[in-house]
N, C-alpha and C positions, 0 to 999 in steps of 0.2 A: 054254716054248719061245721063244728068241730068231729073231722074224722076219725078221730083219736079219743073220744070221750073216754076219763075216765074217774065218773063219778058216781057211776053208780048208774048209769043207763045206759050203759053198753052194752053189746050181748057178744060177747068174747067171756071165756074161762080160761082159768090158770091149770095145768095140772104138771106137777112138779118129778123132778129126773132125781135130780140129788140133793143134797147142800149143795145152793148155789146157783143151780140152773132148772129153768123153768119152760117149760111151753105154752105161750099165749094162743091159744087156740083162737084163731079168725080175728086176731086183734088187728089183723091192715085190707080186711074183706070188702070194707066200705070203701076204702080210696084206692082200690088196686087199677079202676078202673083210669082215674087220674096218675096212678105209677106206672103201670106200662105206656101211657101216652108220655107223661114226662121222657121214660124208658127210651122212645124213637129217639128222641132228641140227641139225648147222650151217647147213645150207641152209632148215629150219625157223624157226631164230631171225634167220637174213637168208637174206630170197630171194635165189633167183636173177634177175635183170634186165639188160637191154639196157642200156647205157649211152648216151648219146648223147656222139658227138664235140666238138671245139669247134667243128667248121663246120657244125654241126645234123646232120649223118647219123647211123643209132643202128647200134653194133656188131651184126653178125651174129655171134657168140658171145654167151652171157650170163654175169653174172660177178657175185662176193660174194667173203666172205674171212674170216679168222680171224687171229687174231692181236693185236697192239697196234697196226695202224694196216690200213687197205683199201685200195684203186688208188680212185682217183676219177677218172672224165672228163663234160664237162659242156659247155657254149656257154662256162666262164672258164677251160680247160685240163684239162692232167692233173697231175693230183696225188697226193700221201696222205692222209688224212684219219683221224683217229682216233673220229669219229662214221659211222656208217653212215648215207648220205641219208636211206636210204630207210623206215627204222625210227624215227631218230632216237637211236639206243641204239649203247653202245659195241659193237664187232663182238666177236664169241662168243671164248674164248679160244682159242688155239692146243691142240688135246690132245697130250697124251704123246706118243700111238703117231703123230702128224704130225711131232712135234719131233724124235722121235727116227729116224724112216725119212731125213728130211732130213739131220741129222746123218751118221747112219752111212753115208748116198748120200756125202755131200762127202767124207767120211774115205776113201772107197774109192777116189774120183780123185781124191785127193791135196790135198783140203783141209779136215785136222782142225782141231778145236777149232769148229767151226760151229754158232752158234746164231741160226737164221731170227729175227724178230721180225713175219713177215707170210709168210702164205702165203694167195694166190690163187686163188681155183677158178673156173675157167672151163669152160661145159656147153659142147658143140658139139652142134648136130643138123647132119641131113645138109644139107649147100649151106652152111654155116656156115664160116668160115675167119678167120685174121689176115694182115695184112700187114704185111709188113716193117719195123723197127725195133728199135729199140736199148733196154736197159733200160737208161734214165738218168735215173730220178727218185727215185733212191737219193742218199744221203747219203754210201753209205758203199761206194765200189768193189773195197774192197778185199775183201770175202767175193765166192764163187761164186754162182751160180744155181743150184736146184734145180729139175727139170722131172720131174714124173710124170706118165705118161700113164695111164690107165683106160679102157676099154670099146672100142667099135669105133676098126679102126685110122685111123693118118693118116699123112701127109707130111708131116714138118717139114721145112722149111728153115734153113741154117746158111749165112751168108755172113761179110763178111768187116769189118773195119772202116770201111768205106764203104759206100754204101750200093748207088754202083755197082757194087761186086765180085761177081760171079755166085756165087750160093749153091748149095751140095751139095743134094742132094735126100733125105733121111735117112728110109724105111718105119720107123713106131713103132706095135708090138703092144702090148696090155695089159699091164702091170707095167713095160715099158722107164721106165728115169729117163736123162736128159740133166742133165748136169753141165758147168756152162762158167764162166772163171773167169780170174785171172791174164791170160796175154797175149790172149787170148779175151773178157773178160768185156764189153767192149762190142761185139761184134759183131752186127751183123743178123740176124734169125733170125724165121720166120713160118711158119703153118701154111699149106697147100693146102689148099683145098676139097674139104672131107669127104665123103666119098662114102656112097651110100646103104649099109646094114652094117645089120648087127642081132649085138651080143653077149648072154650067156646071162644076165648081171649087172648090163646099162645098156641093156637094147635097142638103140634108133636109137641111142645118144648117146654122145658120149665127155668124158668129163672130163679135165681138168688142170690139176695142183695145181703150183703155182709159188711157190719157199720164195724167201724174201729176205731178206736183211739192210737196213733201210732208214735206222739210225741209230744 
């Protein structure tokens, strides 16, 4: 069974933010069940943990990763790092069924040939949130962002290439992916503060997985 169908019998909709970025409505519903079982694995071989900023405060989400490089932040910046701090050990591979939900996410708003080389995961519990900013510590702007969401829902926000621009307010259920890219792919974008939920899959918490190109 292709979890990703996308030929015309799948029951996932697009509905669009801007030039550029898109919301696949329930486009990873069908295998999330196999993504948060993958999910144990990798979060096994690298916790989940808080990072701390560069100005000493520690994120309210917690965060790990897969792939060939992780988000580092720390008291000397943000960065990527091909060592995981906190293990010491290269971060877990990227699986199939990540590479390929990424992939066929970008192909479906319109940007094929996508291959992530870092995807993200970030745990939210309730009162957990991000603020606003730009993904700019990529190398490489010209691939999309992938965004899957998992477990209880949230508010993302989508604004605009500044960072003054008043952002849309965007409700994201379990399975939605957020694709943003082209004239879009440096725009502002942050989640609201998660509210208390319990789903049947993640209880309190919601995940999201954030595919990248970073070089």
């Amino acid at each position: 069974m292709d979890l990703f169908s996308t030929d015309g019998t799948e029951s996932w909709w697009q509905e669009p933010i801007c030039p550029g970025a898109v919301v696949l409505r329930q486009f990873a519903t069908a295998a999330t069940t196999d993504i948060l079982t993958t999910l144990d694995g990798l979060i096994a071989d690298a916790p989940l943990r808080q990072m701390q900023t560069p100005g000493g405060g520690k994120m309210s989400a917690a965060l790990s990763a897969c792939g060939d490089y992780g988000w580092v932040s720390d008291r000397r910046g943000y960065r990527y790092a091909a060592i995981d701090p906190l293990t010491q050990q290269a971060w877990p591979e990227m699986p199939d069924l990540l590479s390929t939900l990424a992939a066929r996410a970008a192909a479906a708003a319109g940007y094929p040939h996508y291959s992530p080389d870092v995807c993200l995961i970030n745990c939210y519990e309730t009162g957990a949130k991000m603020g606003l900013h730009q993904d700019k510590d990529e190398l490489d702007f010209s691939a999309p962002i992938v965004s899957v969401s998992l477990g209880v829902p949230a508010n993302f926000q989508f604004g605009g290439a500044k960072r003054t621009d008043k952002p849309v307010k965007i409700p994201l259920q379990h399975g939605d992916v957020v694709v943003w890219g082209g004239p879009a792919r440096l725009n502002f974008h942050g989640v609201l503060t998660v509210r208390k939920a319990l789903h049947p899959l993640t209880g309190s918490r919601r995940f999201n997985l954030t595919f990248r190109k970073t070089h």
